[in-house]
C-alpha positions in Angstrom: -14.6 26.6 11.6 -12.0 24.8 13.7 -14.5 22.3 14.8 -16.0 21.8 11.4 -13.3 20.6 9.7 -12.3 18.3 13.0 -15.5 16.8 13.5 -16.9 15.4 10.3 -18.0 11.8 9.6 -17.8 9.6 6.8 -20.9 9.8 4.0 -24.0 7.2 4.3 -24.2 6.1 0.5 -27.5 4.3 0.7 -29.9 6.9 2.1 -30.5 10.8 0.8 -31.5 12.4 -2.5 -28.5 12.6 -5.0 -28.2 16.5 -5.2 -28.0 16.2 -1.3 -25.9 13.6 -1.5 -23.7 15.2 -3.8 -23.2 18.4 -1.5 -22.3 16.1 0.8 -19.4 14.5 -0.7 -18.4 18.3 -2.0 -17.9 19.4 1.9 -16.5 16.4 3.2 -14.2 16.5 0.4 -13.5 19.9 1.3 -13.2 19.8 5.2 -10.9 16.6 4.3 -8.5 18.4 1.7 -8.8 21.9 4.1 -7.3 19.3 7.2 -4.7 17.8 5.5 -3.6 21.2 4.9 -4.0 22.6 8.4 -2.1 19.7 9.7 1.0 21.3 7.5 1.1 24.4 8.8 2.2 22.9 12.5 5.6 23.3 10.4 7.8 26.2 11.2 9.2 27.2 7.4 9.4 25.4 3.9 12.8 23.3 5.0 10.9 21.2 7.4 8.8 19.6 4.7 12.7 18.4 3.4 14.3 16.4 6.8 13.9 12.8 6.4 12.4 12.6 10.2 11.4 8.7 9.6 14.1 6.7 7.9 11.3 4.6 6.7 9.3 7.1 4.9 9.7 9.9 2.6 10.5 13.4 3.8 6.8 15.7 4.5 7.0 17.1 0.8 5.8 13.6 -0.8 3.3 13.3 1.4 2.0 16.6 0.4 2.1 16.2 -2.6 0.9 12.3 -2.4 -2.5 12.8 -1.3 -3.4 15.6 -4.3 -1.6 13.2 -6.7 -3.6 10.1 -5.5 -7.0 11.6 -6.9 -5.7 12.6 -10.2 -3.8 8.7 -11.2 -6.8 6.7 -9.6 -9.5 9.2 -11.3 -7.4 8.1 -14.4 -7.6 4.7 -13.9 -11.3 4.8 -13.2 -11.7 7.1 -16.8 -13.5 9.8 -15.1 -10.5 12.2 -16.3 -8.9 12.0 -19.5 -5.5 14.6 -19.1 -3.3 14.6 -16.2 -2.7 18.1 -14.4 1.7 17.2 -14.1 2.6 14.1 -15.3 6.0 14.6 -13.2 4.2 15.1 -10.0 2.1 11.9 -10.1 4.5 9.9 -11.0 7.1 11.7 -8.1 4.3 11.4 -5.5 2.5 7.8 -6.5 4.5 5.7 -4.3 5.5 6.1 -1.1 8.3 4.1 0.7 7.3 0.5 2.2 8.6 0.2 5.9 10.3 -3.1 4.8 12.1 -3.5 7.3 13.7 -1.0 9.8 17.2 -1.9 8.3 16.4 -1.8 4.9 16.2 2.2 4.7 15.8 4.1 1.3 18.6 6.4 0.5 17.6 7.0 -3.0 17.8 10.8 -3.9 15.4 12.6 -5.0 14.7 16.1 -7.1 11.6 17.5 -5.1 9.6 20.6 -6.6 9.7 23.8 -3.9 6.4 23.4 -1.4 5.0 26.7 -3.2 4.9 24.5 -6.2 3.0 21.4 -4.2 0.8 23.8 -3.2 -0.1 25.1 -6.6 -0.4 21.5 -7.8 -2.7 20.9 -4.5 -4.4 24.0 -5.5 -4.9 22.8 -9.4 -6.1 19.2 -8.1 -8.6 20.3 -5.9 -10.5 22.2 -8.6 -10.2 19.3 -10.3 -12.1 17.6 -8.0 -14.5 19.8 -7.3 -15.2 20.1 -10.4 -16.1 16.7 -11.1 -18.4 15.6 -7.9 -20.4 19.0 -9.5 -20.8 17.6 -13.5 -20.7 13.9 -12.5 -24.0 12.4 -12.5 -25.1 11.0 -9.2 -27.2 8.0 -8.9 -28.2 6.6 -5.5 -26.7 4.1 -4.0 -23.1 4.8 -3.6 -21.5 0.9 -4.1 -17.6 0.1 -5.1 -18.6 -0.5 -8.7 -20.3 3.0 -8.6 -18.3 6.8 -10.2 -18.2 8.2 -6.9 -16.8 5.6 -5.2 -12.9 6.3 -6.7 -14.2 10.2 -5.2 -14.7 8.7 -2.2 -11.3 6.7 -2.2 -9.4 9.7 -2.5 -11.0 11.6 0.3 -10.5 8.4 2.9 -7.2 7.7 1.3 -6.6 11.9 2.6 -8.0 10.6 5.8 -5.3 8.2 6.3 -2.3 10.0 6.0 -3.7 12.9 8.5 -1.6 9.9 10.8 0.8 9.2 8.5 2.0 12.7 8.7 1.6 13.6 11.8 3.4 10.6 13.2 6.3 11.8 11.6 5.6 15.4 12.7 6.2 13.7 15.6 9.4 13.1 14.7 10.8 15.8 14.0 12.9 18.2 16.0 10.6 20.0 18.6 12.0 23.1 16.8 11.0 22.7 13.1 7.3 22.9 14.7 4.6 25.1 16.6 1.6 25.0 18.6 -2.0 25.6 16.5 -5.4 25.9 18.0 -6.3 23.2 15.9 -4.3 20.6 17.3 -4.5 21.5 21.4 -3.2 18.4 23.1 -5.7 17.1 26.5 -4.4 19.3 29.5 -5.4 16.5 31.8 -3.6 14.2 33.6 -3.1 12.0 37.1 -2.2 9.5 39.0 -2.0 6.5 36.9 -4.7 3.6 37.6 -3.9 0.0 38.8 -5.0 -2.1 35.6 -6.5 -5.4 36.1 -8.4 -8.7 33.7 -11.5 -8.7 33.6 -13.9 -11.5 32.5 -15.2 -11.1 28.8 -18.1 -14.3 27.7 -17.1 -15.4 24.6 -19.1 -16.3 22.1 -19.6 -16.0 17.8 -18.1 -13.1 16.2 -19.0 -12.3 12.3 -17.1 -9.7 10.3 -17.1 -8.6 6.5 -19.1 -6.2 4.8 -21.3 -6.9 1.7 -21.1 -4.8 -1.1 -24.6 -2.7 -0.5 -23.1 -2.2 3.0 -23.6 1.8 3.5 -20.2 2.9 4.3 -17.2 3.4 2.8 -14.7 0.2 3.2 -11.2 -1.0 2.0 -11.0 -4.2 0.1 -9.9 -5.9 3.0 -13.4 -5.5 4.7 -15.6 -7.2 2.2 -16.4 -11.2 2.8 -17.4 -13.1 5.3 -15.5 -14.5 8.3 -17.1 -16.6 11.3 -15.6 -16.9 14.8 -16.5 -18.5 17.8 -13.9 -17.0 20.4 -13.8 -18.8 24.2 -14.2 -16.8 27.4 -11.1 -15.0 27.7 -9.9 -12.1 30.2 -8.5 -8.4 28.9 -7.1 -5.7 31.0 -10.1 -3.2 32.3 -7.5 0.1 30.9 -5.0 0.1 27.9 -1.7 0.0 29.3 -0.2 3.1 30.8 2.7 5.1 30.3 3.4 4.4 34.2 2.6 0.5 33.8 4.8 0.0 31.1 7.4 1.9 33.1 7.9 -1.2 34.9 9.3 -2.9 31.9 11.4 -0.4 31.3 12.7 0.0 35.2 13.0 -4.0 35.5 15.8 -3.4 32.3 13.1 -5.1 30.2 14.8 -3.8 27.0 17.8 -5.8 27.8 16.4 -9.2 28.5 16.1 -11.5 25.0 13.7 -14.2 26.9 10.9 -11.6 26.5 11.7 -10.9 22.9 10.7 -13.1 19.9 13.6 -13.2 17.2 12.2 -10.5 15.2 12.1 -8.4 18.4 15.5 -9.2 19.3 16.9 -8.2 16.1 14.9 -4.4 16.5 16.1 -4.0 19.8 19.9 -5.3 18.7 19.9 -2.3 15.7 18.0 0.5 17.3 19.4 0.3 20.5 15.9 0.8 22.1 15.9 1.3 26.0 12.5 2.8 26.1 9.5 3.9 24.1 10.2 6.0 21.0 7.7 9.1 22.3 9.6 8.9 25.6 12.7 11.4 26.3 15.1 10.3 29.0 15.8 13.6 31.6 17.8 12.5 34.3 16.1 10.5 36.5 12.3 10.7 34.7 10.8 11.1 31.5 9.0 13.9 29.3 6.5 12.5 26.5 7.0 14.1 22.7 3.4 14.7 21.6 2.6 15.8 18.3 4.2 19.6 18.9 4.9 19.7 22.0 7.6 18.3 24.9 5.6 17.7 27.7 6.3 16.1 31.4 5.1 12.4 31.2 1.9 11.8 31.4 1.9 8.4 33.8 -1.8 8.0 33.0 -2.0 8.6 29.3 -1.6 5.2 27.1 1.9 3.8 26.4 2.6 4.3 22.3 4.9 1.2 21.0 5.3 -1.0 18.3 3.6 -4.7 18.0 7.5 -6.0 19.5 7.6 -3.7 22.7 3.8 -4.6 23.4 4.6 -8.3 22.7 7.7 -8.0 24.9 5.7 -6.7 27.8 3.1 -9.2 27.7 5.6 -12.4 27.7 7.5 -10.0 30.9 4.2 -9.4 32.7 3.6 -13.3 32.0 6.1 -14.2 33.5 6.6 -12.1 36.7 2.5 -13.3 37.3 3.3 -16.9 36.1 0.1 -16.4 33.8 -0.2 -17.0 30.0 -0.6 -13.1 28.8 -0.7 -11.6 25.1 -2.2 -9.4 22.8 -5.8 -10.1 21.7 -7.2 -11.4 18.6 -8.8 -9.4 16.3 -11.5 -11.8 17.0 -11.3 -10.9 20.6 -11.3 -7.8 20.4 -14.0 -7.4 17.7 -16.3 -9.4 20.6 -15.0 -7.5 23.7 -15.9 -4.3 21.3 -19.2 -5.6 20.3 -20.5 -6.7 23.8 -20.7 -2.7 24.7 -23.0 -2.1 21.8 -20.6 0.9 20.7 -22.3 3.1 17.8 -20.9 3.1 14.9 -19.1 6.5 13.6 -20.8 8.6 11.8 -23.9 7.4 13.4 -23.2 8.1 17.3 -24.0 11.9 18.4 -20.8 12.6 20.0 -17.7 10.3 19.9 -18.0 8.1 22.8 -13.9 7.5 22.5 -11.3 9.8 21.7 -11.5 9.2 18.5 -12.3 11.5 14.8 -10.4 14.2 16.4 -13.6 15.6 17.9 -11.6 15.9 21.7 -8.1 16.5 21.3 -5.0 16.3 19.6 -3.1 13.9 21.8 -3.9 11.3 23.9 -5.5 11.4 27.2 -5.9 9.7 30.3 -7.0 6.1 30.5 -9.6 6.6 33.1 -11.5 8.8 30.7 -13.5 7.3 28.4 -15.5 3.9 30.0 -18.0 1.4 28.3 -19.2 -0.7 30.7 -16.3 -1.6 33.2 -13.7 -1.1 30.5 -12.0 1.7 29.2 -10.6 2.7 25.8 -12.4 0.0 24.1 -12.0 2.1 20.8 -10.0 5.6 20.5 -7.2 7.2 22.5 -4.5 4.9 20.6 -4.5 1.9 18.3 -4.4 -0.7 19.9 -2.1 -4.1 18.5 -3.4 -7.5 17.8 -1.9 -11.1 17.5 -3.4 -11.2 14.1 -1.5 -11.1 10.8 -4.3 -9.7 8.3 -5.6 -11.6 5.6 -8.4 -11.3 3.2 -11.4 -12.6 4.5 -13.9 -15.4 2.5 -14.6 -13.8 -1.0 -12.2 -11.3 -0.9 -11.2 -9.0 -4.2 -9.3 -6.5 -4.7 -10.7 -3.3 -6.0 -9.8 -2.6 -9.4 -8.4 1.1 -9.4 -6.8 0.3 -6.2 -5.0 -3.2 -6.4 -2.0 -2.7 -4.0 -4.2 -1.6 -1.0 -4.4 -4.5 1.0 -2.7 -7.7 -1.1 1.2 -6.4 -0.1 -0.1 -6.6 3.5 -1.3 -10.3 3.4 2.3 -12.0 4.0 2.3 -12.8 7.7 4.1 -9.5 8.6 1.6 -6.9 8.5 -0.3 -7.3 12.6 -3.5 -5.4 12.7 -4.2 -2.1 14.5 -8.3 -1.9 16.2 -10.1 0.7 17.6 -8.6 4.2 15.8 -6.5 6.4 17.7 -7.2 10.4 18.3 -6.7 11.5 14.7 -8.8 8.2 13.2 -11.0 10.0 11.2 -13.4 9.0 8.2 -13.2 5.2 7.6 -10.4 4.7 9.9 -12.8 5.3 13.0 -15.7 3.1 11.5 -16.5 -0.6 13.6 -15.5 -2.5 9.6 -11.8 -1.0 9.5 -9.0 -3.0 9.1 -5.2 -1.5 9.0 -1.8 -3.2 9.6 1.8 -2.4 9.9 4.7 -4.1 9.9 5.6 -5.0 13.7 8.3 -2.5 13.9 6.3 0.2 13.0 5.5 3.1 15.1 1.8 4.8 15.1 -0.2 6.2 17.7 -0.5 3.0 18.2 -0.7 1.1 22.1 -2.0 -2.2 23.5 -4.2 -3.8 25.9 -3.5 -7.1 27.3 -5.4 -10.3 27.7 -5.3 -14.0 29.4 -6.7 -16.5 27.4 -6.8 -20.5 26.6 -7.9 -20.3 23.1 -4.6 -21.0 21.1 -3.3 -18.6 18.2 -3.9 -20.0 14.9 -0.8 -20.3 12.7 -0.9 -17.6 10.2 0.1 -18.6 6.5 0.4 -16.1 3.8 -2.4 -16.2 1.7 -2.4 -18.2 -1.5 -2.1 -16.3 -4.4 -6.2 -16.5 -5.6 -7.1 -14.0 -7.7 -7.1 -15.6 -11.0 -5.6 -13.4 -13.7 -2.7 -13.3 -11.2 -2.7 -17.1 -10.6 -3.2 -17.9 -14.5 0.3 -15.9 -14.5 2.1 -17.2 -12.3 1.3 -20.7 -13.4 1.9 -19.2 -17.4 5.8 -17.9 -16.0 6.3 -20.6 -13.8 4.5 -23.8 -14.6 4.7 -26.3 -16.9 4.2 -26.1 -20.8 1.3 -26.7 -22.6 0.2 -28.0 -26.2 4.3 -28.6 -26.9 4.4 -24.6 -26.7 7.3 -23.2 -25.0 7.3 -20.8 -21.8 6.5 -17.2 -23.3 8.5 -15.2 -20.7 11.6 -17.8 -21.3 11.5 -18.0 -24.5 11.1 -14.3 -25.1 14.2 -13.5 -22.9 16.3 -16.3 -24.0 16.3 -14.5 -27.6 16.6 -11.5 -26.5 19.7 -12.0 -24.8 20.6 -13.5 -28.0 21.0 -10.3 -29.1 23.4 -9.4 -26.8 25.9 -11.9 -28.0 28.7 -9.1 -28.8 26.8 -6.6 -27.0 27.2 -4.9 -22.9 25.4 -6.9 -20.0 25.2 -4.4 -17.7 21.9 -3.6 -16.9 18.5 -4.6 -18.5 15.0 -3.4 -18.3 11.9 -5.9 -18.1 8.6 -3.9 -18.8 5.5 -5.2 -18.2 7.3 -8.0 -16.6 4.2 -9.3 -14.9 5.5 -11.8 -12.7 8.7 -11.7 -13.4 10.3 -15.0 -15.1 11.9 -13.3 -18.1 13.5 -11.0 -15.3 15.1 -13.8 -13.4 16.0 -15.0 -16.4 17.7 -12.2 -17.8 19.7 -12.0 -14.9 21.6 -15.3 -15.6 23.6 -12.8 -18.0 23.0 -9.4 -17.1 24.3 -8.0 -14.0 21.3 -6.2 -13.0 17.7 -6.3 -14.2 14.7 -4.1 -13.4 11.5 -5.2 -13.9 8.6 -3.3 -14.0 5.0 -3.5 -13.9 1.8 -1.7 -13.8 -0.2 -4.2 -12.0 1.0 -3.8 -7.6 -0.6 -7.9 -7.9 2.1 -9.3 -10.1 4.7 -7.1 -8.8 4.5 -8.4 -5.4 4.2 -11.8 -6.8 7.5 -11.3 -8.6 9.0 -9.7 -5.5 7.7 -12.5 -3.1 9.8 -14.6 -5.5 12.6 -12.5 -5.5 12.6 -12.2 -1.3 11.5 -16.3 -0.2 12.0 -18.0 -3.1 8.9 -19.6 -3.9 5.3 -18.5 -4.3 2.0 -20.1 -3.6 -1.5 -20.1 -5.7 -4.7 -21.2 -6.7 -5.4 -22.7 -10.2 -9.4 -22.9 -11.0 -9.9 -26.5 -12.0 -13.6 -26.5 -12.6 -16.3 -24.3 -11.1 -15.4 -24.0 -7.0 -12.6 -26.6 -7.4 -9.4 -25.6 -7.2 -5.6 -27.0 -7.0 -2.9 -25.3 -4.8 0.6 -24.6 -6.2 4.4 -23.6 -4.9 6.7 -22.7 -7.6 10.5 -22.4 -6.5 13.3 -20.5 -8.1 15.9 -23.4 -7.1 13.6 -25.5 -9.4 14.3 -23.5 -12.5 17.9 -23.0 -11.7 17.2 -19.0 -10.8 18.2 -18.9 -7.5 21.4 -17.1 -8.4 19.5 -14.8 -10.2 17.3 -13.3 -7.6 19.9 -10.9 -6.1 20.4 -9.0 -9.3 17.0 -8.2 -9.8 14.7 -5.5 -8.5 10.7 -5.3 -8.9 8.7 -2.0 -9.0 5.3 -0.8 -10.0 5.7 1.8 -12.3 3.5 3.3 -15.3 5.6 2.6 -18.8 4.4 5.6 -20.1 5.1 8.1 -17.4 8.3 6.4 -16.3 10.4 7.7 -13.7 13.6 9.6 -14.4 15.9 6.9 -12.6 14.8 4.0 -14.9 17.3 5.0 -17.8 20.8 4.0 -18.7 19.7 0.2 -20.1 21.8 -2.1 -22.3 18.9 -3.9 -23.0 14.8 -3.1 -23.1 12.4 -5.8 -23.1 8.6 -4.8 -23.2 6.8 -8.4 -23.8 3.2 -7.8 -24.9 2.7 -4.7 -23.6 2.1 -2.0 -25.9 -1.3 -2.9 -26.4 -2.5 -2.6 -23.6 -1.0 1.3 -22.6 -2.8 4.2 -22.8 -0.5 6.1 -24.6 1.7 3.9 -26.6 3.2 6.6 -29.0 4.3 8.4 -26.2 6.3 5.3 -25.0 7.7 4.6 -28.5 8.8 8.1 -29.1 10.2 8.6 -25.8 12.3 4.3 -25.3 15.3 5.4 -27.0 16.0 7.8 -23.7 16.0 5.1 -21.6 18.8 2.7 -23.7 22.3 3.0 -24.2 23.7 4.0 -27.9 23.5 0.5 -29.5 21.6 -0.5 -26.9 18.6 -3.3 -28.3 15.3 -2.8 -27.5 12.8 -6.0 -28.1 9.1 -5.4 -28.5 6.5 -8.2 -28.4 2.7 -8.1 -29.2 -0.4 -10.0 -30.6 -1.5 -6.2 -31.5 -5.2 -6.9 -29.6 -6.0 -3.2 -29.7 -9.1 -2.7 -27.4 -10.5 0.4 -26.5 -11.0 -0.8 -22.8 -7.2 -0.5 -22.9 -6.3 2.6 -25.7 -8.3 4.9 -27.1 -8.5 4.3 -30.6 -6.9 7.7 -31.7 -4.0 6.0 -29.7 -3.5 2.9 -31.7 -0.2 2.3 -33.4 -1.7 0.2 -36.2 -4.7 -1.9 -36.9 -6.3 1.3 -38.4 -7.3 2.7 -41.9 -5.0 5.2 -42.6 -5.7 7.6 -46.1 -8.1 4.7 -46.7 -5.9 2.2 -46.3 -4.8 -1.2 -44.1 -2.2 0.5 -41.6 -0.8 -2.3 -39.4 1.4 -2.2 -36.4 4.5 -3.1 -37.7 4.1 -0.2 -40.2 3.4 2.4 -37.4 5.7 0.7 -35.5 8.5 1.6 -37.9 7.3 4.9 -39.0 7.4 5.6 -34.9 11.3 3.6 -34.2 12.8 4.7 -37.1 13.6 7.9 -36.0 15.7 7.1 -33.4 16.2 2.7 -33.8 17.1 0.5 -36.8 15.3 -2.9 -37.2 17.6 -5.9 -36.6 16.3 -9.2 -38.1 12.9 -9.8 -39.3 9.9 -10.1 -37.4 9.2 -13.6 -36.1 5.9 -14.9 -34.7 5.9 -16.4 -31.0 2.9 -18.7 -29.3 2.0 -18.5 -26.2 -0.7 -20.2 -24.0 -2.8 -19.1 -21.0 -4.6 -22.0 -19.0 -7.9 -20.8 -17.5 -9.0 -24.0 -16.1 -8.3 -27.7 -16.5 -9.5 -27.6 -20.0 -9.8 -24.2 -21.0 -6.5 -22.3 -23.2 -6.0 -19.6 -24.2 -3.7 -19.8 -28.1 -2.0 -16.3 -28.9 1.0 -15.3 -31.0 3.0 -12.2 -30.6 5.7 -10.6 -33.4 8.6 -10.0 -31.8 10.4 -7.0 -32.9 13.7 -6.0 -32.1 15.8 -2.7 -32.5 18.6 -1.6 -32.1 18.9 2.4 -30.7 21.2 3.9 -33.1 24.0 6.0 -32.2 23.0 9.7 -34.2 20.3 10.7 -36.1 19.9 8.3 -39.4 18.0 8.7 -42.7 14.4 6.7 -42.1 15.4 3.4 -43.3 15.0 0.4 -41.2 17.5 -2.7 -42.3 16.0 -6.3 -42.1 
């Protein structure tokens, strides 16, 4: 059983009858969920799952929770479930902490359930699930626009966090864990090797999936990208733990020529004298492995972050007096696809050690060859040069917008090749992952010589075009003589605040973001919120450089590029009042509450559960706080089920409109303040395509006890 649930693959989705198929998906499901969990028990009692072991992530309880609650909100999304299984939970567990930056740490408190109660919830979702891959229909093939795929996502999603958690198992105090038979680490080791270049032909490399491709893949791997990569040189073994001991005995830590700026910062606020796996015992080191303290292991791979391995290759540069760095994706995509590797799940044993079907731990670097190299994939991740970007054609998925687009800013370096514990998608030939270059995996590096000069990473232009057609809509010009919608809205909403506390204001649905830059010019803090990851890291690109960058369709393939600045709308003052986060308006948080003012511009339409926000807003306000709703009232059912619509019904027979449920709902706990008043506001598709709307702008004020149900006008 122990090497069942280790060695699996990921499914084929274009070959096999559906019933087959089906039981399929219901054991790799099941062998995934049944790891996750095994990986858990390496914990010595309940407290563990509570000690914040990496300052840039959650404690172990989210992500125990997180993976159960990531099938239940993106089978939502995808309407394959109707009812949620704990609201609480997946909202708690939705969102993990971003490693923004290693001093930019999250101290934010938080009211985690006992692990018994995880585990119940765990226990719920997974019947859930089960459930559903048994009634769903089946239709072969498997593609991204198909049911099963958002099945699928969930499982490989799982898949990913078996190394998110156990890196920061890794992490924690070698008493707060024990040794399983499950996770027995390689007993091998030796006398390190002697690395050395070794010649690699270049020549064209293609990459991106099409969407009949028959595996599983992220966003990111769809498209098409072209290379032609020169000859180039790359070391024959991954570097050691004994080769990078040379850094660290030449006082490598300590010398800022070898460091870029970002490197020299790390090093200045972590005080960093060696790798983080590494413990100092008088005059040697022992290695921390997942569970256990071991003596170091010369000839196992070096695990570092993208600055330590880019610090070594400008040292070992320079004592050689050669030109030395990390490889390309491109190169290493051609040095990997020169060995004719199989691809996982097609080989017949892992020719790496990779999809934890070897050890738990690393191993020596002499052990695994393809041709005169070593490593080429598994053992450890291995760092590029390469910020990731989308490739030609890329879109995001629908139910899982935030997967890759937050990575596309020039910070995020990819990983290749898959590590010990890559499992699933993460050990397939298409993957593509980054971190932030600070960040720790099991993550290592191999080293090459090469003329072929870096290209200058950009962040990618804003180009999907509902985002663009917003950005340019909160930040562009006006069209038609009709005035900016997000300015305009917040401009009279604050005009209600004439007499009123500026303390702190709520933008929901706040897209990308201009009424909550604006809002700050009086409040002293502002929130803004939005369902859509796309526009919230628009907004919070704004917020963090400034400016943002997009595409605007012209006509057909034609487009025009933008940059929007903050300075240019006289915001720039605003920015540091405001924060941006994704967040669901009608399962909100606890911590979003306590507001002065609530703005929720054309939003109500377009939630699931709209009387559920209405009759639960007043919570979130101050007593006589003012709460401004805007709408054109497009009810759709691709948005609300109609037994969910506030208005635009027949109700006893007769016309029922919005405004009418919208009082019979506000009245309860808000009076109306001034009459409803019509707004306009234009969307530009293309050069000579609009889009004309006009919301009613509502606005309330919360009162401060109970009152008869009158509303004054």
């Amino acid at each position: 059983m122990i090497q069942d649930i280790r060695n699996t693959r990921t499914i084929i989705l274009n070959s096999g009858s559906a019933e087959a198929k089906k039981e399929e998906i219901r054991d790799y499901f099941h062998a995934t969920y049944s790891i996750d969990e095994q990986l858990y028990e390496t914990l010595k009692d309940d407290e563990c799952f509570y000690v914040r072991a990496e300052l840039l992530r959650h404690p172990l309880i989210f992500y125990l929770g997180h993976t159960a609650a990531f099938y239940i909100n993106k089978l939502i999304i995808a309407k394959l479930i109707d009812q949620r299984i704990n609201p609480r939970y997946e909202s708690m567990f939705s969102v993990g902490v971003d490693e923004m930056s290693w001093d930019d740490l999250d101290e934010s408190h938080y009211d985690w359930p006992t692990v018994a109660e995880v585990k119940a919830y765990r226990d719920e979702v997974r019947k859930v699930v089960d459930a559903l891959i048994t009634s769903m229909p089946l239709v072969m093939p498997i593609t991204w626009d198909h049911p099963f795929w958002t099945i699928l996502m969930g499982i490989e999603h799982q898949r990913i966090h078996l190394e998110t958690s156990s890196v920061i198992i890794r992490q924690l105090p070698i008493d707060q864990v024990h040794m399983l038979p499950l996770w027995e680490i390689c007993p091998d080791t030796g006398t390190a090797p002697e690395n050395e270049l070794l010649s690699v032909p270049g020549g064209g490399v293609n990459l991106g999936k099409s969407k009949d491709s028959p595996l599983y893949g992220w966003d990111n791997e769809f498209g098409q990208h072209q290379k032609d990569v020169w000859d180039f040189s790359a070391s024959r073994y991954l570097v050691s733990n004994y080769e990078f001991l040379k850094f660290v005995a030449d006082k490598g830590y300590f010398k800022s020529e070898f460091w870029t700026e970002e490197g020299k910062r790390w090093v200045d606020f972590t005080k960093a004298e060696h790798p983080l796996f590494w413990i100092k015992k008088r005059d040697t080191y022992q290695l921390r492995t997942m569970l256990q303290i071991i003596e170091m292991p010369w000839d196992w791979p070096v695990e570092v972050n993208y600055l330590e391995a880019r610090a070594f290759c400008n040292w070992m540069g320079a004592k050689h007096d050669q030109s030395i760095r990390l490889p390309t994706e491109d190169e290493w995509y051609r040095l990997r696809d020169l060995h004719n590797i199989p691809d996982q799940p097609y080989w017949e044993k892992a020719p790496g050690n990779i999809n934890l079907e070897h050890w738990a731990s690393s191993c020596p670097v002499t052990r695994f060859c393809f041709g005169d190299f070593y490593d080429i994939i598994g053992n450890v991740w291995q760092w590029t040069e390469t910020p990731i970007t989308g490739f030609a054609g890329f879109k995001v998925h629908p139910f899982y917008d935030d997967f890759s687009t937050p990575t596309f800013d020039t910070r995020h370096n990819l990983i290749k090749g898959g590590s010990w514990i890559s499992t699933g998608n993460a050990a397939t030939r298409d993957s593509r992952y980054a971190f932030r270059r600070h960040f720790f995996q099991h993550a290592g590096f191999r080293y090459v010589q090469s003329k072929q000069p870096l290209e200058d990473q950009q962040a990618m232009y804003e180009n999907d075009r509902a985002v663009s057609q917003y950005c340019q809509a909160h930040y562009g010009e006006d069209y038609y003589n009709v005035e900016n919608f997000p300015l305009k809205c917040a401009s009279l909403a604050l005009g209600y605040m004439m007499d009123r506390p500026k303390i702190k204001a709520l933008d929901l649905g706040c897209a990308v973001g201009r009424s909550t830059f604006e809002l700050a010019r009086e409040f002293n803090s502002v929130d803004g919120l939005d369902f859509s990851a796309r526009f919230i890291q628009v907004a919070f690109q704004m917020k963090q450089k400034s400016s943002i960058h997009f595409e605007l369709q012209e006509e057909g393939d034609i487009v025009s590029y933008h940059e929007k600045k903050l300075e240019e709308l006289g915001l720039e003052q605003s920015k540091h009042k405001v924060a941006f986060f994704q967040a669901d308006a009608s399962n909100l948080k606890p911590r979003f509450t306590g507001y002065d003012l609530i703005l929720a511009a054309n939003l109500i339409d377009r939630l699931y559960d709209p009387v559920k926000f209405l009759t639960t807003i007043h919570s979130r306000l101050n007593t006589n706080g003012v709460l401004v709703l805007t709408s054109p009232y497009t009810w759709l059912e691709e948005f609300t089920k109609k037994e969910n619509w506030v208005g635009g019904i027949r109700k006893n027979g007769e016309p029922y409109t919005t405004l009418e449920g919208l009082t019979d709902i506000l009245s309860h706990h808000f009076k109306m303040l001034d009459a409803p008043r019509d707004i306009e506001f234009v969307i530009r598709e293309t050069r000579r395509k609009f889009q004309h709307t006009i919301s009613q702008m509502t606005v309330w004020e919360k009162r401060s006890e109970q009152a008869p149900d009158t509303h004054a006008v």
